[in-house]
C-alpha positions in Angstrom: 3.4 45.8 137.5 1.7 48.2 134.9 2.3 48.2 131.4 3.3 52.1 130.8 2.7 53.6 127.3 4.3 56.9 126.3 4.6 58.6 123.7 7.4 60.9 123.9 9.0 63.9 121.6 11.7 66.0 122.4 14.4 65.6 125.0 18.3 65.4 125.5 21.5 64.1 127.0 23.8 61.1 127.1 25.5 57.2 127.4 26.3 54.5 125.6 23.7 51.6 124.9 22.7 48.2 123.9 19.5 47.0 121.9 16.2 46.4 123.8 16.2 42.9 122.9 17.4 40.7 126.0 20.7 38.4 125.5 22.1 35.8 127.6 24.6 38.0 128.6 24.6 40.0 131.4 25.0 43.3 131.0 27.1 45.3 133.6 24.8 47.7 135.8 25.8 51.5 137.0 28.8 51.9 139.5 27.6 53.1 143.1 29.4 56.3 143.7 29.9 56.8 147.7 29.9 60.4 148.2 31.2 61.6 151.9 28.5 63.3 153.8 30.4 66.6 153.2 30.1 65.5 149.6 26.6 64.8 149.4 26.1 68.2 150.9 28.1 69.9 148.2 25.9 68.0 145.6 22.8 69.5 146.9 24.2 72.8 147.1 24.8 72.7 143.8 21.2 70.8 142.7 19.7 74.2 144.6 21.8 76.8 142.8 21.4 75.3 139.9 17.4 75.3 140.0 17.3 78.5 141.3 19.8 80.2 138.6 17.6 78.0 136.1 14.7 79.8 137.4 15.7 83.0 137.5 17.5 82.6 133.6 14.1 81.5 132.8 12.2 84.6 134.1 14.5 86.9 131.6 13.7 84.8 128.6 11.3 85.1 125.9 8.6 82.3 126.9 8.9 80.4 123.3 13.1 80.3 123.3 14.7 77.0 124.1 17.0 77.0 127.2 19.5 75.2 128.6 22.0 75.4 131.1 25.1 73.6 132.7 24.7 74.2 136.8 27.6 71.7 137.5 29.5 74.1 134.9 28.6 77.7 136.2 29.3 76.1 140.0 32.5 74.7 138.8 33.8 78.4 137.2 32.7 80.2 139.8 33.9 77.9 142.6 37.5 78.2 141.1 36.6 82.3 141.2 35.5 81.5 144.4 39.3 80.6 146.2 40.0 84.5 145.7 37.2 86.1 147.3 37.6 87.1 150.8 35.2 89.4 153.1 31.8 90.2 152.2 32.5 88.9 148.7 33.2 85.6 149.9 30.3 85.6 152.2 27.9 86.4 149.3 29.4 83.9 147.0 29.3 81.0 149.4 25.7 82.2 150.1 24.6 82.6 146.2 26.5 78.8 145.8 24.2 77.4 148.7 27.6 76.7 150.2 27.2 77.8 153.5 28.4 75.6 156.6 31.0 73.9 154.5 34.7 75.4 155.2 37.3 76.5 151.8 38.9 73.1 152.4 35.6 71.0 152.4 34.4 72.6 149.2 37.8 72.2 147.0 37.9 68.7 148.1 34.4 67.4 147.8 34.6 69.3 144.4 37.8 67.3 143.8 35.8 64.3 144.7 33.2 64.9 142.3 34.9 65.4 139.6 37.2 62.3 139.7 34.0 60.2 140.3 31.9 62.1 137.2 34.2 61.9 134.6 35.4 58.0 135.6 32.0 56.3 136.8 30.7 54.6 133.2 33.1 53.9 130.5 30.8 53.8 127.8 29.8 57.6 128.4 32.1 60.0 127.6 31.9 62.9 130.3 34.9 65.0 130.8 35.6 68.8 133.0 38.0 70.6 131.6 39.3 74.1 133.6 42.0 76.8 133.2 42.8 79.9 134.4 44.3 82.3 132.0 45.6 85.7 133.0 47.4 88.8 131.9 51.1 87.9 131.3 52.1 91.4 133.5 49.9 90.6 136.0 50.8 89.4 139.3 48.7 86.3 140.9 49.5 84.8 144.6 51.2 81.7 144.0 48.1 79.9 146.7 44.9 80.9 144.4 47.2 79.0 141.7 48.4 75.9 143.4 44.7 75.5 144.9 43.0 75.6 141.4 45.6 73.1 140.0 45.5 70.8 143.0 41.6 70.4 143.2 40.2 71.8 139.6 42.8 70.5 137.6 42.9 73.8 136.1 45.7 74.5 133.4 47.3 78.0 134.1 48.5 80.1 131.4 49.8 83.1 131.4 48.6 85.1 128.1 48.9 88.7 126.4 45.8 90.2 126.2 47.3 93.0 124.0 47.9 90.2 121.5 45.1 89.8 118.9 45.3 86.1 118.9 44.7 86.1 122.8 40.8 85.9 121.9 41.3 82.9 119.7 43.6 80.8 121.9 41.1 81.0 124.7 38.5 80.0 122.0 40.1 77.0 120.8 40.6 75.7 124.3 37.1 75.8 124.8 36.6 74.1 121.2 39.0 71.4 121.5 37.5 70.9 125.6 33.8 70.4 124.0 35.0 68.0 120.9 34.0 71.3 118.8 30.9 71.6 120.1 31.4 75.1 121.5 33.7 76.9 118.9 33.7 80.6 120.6 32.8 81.6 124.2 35.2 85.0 124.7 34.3 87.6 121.6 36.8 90.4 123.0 39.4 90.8 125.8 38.7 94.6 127.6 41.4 96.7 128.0 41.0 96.1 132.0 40.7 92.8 132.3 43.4 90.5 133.8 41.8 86.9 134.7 39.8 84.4 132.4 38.4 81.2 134.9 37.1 79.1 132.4 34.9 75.4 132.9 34.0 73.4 130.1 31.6 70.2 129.8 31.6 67.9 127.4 29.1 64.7 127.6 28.4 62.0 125.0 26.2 59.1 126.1 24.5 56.3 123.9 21.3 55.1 125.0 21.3 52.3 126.7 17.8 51.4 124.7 19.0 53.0 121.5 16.1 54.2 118.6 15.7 52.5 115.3 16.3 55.7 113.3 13.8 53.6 110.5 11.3 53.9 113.1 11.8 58.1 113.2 8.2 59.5 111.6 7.1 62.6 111.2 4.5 63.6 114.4 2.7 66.9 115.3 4.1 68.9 118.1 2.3 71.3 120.0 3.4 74.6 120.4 2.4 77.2 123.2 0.0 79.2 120.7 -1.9 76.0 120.1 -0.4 75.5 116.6 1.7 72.5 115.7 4.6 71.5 114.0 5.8 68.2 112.1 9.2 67.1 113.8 11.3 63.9 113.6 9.6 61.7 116.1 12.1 58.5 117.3 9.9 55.4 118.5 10.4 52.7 120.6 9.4 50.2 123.4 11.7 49.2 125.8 11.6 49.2 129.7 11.7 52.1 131.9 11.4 54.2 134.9 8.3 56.7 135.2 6.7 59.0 137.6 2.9 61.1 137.8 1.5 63.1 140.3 -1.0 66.1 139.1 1.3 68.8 137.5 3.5 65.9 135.1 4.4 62.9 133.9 8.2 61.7 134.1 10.3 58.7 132.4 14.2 58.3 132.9 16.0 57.1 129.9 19.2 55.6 130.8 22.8 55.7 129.1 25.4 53.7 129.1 25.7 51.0 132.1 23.0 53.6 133.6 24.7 55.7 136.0 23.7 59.3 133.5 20.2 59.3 132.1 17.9 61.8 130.7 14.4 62.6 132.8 12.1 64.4 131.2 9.4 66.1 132.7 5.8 66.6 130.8 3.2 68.6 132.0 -0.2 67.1 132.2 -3.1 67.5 130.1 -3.7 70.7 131.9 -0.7 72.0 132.8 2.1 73.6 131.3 6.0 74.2 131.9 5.5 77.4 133.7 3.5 75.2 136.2 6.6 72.7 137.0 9.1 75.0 137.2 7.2 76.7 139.7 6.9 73.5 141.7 10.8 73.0 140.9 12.9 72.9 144.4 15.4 70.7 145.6 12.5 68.8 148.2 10.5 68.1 145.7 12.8 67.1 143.0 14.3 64.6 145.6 10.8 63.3 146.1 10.0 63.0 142.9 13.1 60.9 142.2 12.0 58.6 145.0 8.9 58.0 143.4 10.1 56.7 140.2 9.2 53.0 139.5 10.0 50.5 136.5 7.5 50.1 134.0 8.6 46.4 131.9 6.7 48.2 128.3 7.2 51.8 127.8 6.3 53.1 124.2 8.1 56.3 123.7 8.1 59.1 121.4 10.5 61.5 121.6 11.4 64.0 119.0 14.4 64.5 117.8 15.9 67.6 118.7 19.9 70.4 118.6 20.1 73.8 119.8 22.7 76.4 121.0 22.0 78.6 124.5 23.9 81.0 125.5 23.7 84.2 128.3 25.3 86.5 130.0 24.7 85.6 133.3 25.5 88.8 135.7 22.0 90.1 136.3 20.9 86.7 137.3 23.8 86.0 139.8 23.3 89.3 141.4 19.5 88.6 142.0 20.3 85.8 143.7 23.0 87.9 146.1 25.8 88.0 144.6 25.9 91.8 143.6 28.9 92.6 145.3 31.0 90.1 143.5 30.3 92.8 140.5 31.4 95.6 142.3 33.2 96.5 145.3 34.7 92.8 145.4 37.5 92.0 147.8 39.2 89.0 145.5 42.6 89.8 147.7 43.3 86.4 147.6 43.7 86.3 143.9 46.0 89.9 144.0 45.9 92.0 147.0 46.5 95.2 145.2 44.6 94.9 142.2 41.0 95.7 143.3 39.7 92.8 141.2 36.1 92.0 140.5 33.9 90.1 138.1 33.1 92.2 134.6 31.1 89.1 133.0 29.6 85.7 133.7 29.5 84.2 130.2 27.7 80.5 129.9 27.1 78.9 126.6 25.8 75.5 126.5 24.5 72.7 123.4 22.8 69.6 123.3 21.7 67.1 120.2 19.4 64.4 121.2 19.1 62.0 118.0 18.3 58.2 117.9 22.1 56.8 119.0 22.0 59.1 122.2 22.8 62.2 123.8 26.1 65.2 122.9 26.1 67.9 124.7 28.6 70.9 126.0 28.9 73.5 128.3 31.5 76.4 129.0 31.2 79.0 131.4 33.7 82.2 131.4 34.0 84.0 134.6 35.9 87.6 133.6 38.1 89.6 136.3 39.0 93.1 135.6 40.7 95.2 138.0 39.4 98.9 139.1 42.5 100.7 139.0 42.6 99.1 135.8 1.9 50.5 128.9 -0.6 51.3 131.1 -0.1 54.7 130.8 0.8 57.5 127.9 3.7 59.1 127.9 3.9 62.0 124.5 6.0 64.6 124.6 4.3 66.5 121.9 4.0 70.1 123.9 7.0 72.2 125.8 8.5 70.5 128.6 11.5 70.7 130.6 14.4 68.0 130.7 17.1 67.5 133.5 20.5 64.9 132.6 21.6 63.8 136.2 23.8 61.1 138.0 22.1 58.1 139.6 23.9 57.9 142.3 25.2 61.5 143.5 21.8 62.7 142.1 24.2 65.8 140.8 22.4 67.8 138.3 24.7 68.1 135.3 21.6 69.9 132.7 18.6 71.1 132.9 16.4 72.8 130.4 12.7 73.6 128.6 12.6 73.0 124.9 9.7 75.3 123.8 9.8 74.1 120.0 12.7 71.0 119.3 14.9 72.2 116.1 16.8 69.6 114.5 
């Protein structure tokens, strides 16, 4: 087997760990997850939203910002949304979603599925999904949309005043207290018109299985895009782990917990840059790239140390990708037949902190409703590069981003 050196600075996400020195004990490995087929179809429907919604956030930014979204969270919020739409508009969502061929019933209970097996599969990584529906306390829902989002979301209901001015801060400080404060404020006003709040929120805290010595954490150069550099916190260590090159990067997979979450990030070569992987970014080839991942016994990493904030409104990119109608002439009949209900604002917010213990990081995306009447090698990541924080054995995509220049 090669020895695999790498040298990597900044990336993110979560689990629980141990040290890299062996012990006599044995250490429990990741829990299989045994998706249905249906499932495992849902899972790449997401995976293929969630890189093309990546891409297409991506394509609005400014090329040095960090970015970072939840797919699992947008897919979550507008799934729940989803269960309202009829028509055209359901047509268009299910096409935007990637959830075409799979009936109402398949969706909500594959999503069910997922959910329970996420949230329960390694108890030393904290992961939980949190949703709720909130709506105007004079506005009339159809007892079905309800009883569906409880029964497969687990999504608290609430009737709320919007009139009131604390209406604003009790949605807030669901999402704070459903992201262990992570996320403080996603809703900054309620419009006069609007009548329905679908909320998701993420939370994820993993230690690394191999944690860092934080007395081993020197300042290293980074390189940014412009060709100038910047001193950042750099976390060291040796330990063993899974890596991947072809021509455009080089990979490594840094477990949490009993391994069933780990962090992958992605390098671009010598040559390259992160423009160049996201454009070779698709579901085939990120499968295939995960199939070609071996075990390297001596991995020297560096990674930097990095926290940031993203957030976005996300309605111009859902509506490139097909879902414009969702934003306008909706039929959401199934939420209130009368209303003439459709969706005002996509908000996602999302943070991560990568430091030597492990991996915190939150997501919340708000869907708003308003009505119309109404060792061998070298790994360093000392240049931009994109991360992804997956599960091993569903493969489900829970982040992805590109950190241009890591802030800590």
């Amino acid at each position: 087997m090669k020895t695999i050196k790498f040298v990597i600075p900044a990336i993110v996400i979560l689990l629980l760990g141990y040290s890299c020195e062996k012990t006599n004990n044995v250490e429990p490995g990741p829990k299989e997850i045994n998706l249905t087929q249906k499932g495992k179809i849902l899972v790449e429907a997401d995976n293929l939203f969630g890189i093309n919604l990546f891409k297409e956030v991506l394509k609005a930014e400014e090329p040095d910002k960090n970015v970072m979204i939840s797919p699992l969270s947008v897919s979550l919020a507008l799934a729940m949304t989803y269960n309202g739409a009829d028509g055209d508009t359901k047509e268009a969502m299910e096409k935007t979603l990637e959830l075409s061929g799979l009936t109402v019933d398949e969706i909500n209970e594959n999503y069910k599925m997922l959910i329970d097996a996420l949230v329960s599969v390694d108890p030393k990584v904290l992961m939980s999904i949190a949703n709720s529906i909130w709506y105007k306390h004079t506005f009339e829902v159809e007892q079905d949309f309800i009883n569906v989002n409880q029964d497969y979301f687990y999504a608290e209901v609430s009737p709320l005043d919007f009139l009131d001015p604390e209406a604003v801060n009790t949605i807030n400080n669901w999402v704070a207290d459903k992201t262990n404060d992570k996320i403080t404020e996603i809703l900054d006003y309620i419009p006069a018109d609007a009548v329905m709040y679908l909320i998701n929120a993420i939370y994820f805290k993993g230690i690394w299985k191999y944690e860092f010595d934080e007395s081993d954490t020197e300042e290293k150069p980074f390189y940014l895009r412009d060709g100038t550099t910047k001193d950042v916190p750099m976390m060291i260590q040796e330990a063993s782990f899974n890596y991947f090159s072809n021509d455009i990067l080089q990979a490594v997979e840094m477990p949490y917990g009993t391994g069933n979450y780990s962090m992958i990030i992605l390098l671009p070569q010598s040559n390259k840059t992160p423009d160049d992987i996201i454009e070779q970014l698709s579901n085939e080839n990120w499968n295939s790239w995960l199939s070609e991942f071996y075990e390297v016994e001596k991995v020297h990493i560096h990674l930097p140390k990095f926290k940031f904030e993203y957030k976005n409104k996300l309605n111009d990119e859902l509506i490139n990708m097909g879902m414009g109608i969702a934003f306008g002439n909706a039929d959401f009949s199934k939420i209130n037949p009368n209303a003439g209900l459709y969706i005002s604002r996509v908000l996602h917010k999302t943070f991560i902190e990568v430091n030597e213990e492990g991996t915190e990081a939150a997501a919340v995306t708000l869907v708003e409703l308003r009505e119309t009447s109404m060792g061998g090698e070298t790994f360093i990541v000392n240049k931009p590069f994109i991360f992804v924080i997956k599960e091993k054995y569903t493969n489900s995509i829970i982040f992805m981003g590109k950190v241009m220049e890591p802030e800590y």
